[in-house]
C-alpha positions as CSV (number, residue, x, y, z in Angstrom):
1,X,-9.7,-13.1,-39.6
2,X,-12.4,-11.0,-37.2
3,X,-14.2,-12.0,-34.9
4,X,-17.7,-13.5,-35.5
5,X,-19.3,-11.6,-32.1
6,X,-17.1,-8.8,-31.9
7,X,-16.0,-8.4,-34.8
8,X,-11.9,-7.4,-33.6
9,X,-9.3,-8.6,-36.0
10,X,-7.8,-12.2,-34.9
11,X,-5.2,-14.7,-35.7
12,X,-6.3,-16.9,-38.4
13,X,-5.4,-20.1,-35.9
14,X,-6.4,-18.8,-32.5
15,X,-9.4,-20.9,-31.2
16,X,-11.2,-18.2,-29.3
17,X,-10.8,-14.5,-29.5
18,X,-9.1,-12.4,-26.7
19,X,-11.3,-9.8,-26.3
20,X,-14.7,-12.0,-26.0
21,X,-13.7,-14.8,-25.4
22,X,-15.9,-16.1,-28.4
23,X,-14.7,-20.0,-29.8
24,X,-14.5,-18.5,-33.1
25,X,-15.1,-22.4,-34.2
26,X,-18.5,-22.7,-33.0
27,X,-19.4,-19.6,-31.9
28,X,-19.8,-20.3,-28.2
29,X,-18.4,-17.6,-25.3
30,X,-15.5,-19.5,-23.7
31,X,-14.3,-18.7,-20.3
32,X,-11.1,-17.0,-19.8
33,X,-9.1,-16.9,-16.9
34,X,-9.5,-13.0,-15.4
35,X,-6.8,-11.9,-13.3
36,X,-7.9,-11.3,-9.6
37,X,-6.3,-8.5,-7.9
38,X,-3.9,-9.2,-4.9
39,X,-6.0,-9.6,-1.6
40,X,-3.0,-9.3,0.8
41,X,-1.7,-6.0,-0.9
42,X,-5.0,-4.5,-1.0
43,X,-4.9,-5.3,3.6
44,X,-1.6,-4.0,3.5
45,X,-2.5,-0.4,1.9
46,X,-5.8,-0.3,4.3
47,X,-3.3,-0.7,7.1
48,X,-0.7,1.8,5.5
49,X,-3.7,4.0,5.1
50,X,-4.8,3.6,9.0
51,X,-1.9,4.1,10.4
52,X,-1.3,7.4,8.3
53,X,-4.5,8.9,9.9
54,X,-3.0,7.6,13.5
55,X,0.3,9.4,12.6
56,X,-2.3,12.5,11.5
57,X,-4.2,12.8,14.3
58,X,-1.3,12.1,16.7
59,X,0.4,15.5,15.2
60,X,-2.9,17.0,15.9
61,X,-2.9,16.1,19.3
62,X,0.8,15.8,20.6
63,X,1.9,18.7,19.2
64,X,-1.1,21.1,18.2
65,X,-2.5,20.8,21.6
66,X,-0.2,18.9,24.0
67,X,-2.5,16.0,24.8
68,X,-1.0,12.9,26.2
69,X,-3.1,11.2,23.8
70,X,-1.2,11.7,21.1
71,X,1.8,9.0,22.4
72,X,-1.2,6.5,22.1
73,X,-2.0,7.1,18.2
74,X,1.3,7.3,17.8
75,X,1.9,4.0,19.4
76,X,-1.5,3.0,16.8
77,X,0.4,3.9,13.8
78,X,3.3,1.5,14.9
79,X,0.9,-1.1,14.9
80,X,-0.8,-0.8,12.0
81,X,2.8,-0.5,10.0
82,X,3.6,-3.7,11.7
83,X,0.3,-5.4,10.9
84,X,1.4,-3.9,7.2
85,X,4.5,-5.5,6.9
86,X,3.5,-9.4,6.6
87,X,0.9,-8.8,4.1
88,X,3.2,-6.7,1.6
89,X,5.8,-9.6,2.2
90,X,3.1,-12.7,0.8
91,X,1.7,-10.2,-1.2
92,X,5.5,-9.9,-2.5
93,X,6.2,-13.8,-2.4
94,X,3.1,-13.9,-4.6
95,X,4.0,-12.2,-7.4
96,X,7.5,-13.5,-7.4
97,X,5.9,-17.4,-7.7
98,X,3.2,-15.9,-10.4
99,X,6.1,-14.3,-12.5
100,X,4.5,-10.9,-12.2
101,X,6.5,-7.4,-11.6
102,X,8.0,-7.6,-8.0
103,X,9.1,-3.5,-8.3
104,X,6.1,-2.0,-6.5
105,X,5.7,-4.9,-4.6
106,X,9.2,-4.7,-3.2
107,X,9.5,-0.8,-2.7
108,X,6.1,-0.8,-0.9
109,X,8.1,-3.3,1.4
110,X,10.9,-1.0,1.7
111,X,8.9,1.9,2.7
112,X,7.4,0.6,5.0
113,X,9.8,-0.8,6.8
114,X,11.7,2.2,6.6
115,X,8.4,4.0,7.9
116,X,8.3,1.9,11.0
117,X,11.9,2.5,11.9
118,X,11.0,6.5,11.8
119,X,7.9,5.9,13.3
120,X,10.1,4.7,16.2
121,X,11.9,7.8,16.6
122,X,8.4,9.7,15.8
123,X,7.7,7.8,19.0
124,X,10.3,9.2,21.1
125,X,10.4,12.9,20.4
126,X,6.8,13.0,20.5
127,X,6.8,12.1,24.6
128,X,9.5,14.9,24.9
129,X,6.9,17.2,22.7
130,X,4.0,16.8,24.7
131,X,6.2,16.8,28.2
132,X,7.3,20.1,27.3
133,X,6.6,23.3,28.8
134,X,9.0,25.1,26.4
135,X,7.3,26.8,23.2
136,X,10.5,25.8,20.9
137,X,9.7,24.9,17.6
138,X,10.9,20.9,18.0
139,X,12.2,20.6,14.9
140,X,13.6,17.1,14.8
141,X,10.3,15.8,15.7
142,X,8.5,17.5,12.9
143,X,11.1,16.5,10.5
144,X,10.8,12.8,11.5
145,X,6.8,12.7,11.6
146,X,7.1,14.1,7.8
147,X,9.9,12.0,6.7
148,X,7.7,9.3,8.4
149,X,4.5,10.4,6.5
150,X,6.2,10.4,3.2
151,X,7.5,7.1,3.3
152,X,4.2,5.7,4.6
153,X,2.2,7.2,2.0
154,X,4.9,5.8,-0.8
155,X,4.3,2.4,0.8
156,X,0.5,3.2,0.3
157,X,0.8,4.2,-3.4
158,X,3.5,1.6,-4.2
159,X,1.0,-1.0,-2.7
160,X,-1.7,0.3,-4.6
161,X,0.0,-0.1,-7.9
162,X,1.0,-3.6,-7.1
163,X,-2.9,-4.2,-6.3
164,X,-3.7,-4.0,-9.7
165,X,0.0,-5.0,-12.1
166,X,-0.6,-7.3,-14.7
């Protein structure tokens, strides 16, 4: 059978048609329930997203120019990765109650935790960075900050997938 409005092929006993939502009885537009994207997820990847430019700009400053700044958007980043983490949880809890895909949900939740316990450490080799008077390359700080930035950008894209699962 098609579709009186739309004319897409239907099953001969549906009642309304899944792409327009006709009533293919009478004709009428029924309303279908739309599925709404997840509020908390979408907080959790502005957060994620915030404290990504804090980790950013605290490179920039700690160890570009040697600012004592830099600790403080450091310290910026760790709070926006906490603020993160209870949203990605209900926005976790919510797709396990609605029966939907918990996968992105879940390693968004694991990156960013991950992200904050290297954010920690980004923390601490940052002050010895900037309290430095030695030119040395401080190599365990840089490869913290990027293992740090990766994981909070996979928290960021894993969050943003689970925005918009089905």
């Amino acid at each position: 059978m098609y579709c009186p409005k739309c004319g897409k092929i239907i099953d001969d006993n549906s009642s309304f048609c899944p792409s327009c939502g006709v009533d293919t009885a009478h004709g009428e537009v029924v309303e279908t329930k739309k599925e709404t994207k997840s509020v908390f997820a979408s907080i959790a990847v502005v957060f994620s997203l915030i404290s990504f430019v804090c980790l950013i700009i605290s490179f920039l400053l700690g160890y570009i120019v040697k600012d004592t700044s830099a600790i403080a958007f450091n310290i910026f980043s760790t709070t926006f990765i906490i603020a993160s983490f209870p949203f990605f949880v209900i926005a976790l809890v919510k797709n396990v109650f609605s029966k939907k895909s918990i996968l992105n949900s879940l390693l968004a939740l694991v990156f960013i935790v991950v992200a904050f316990i290297f954010c920690l450490f980004t923390s601490g080799s940052l002050t010895v960075v900037v309290n430095s008077v030695v030119e040395d390359p401080h190599s365990f700080y840089l490869s913290v900050l990027s293992m740090t930035l990766a994981l909070d950008i996979s928290a960021i894209i894993f969050g943003a997938i689970s925005i918009n699962q089905k």
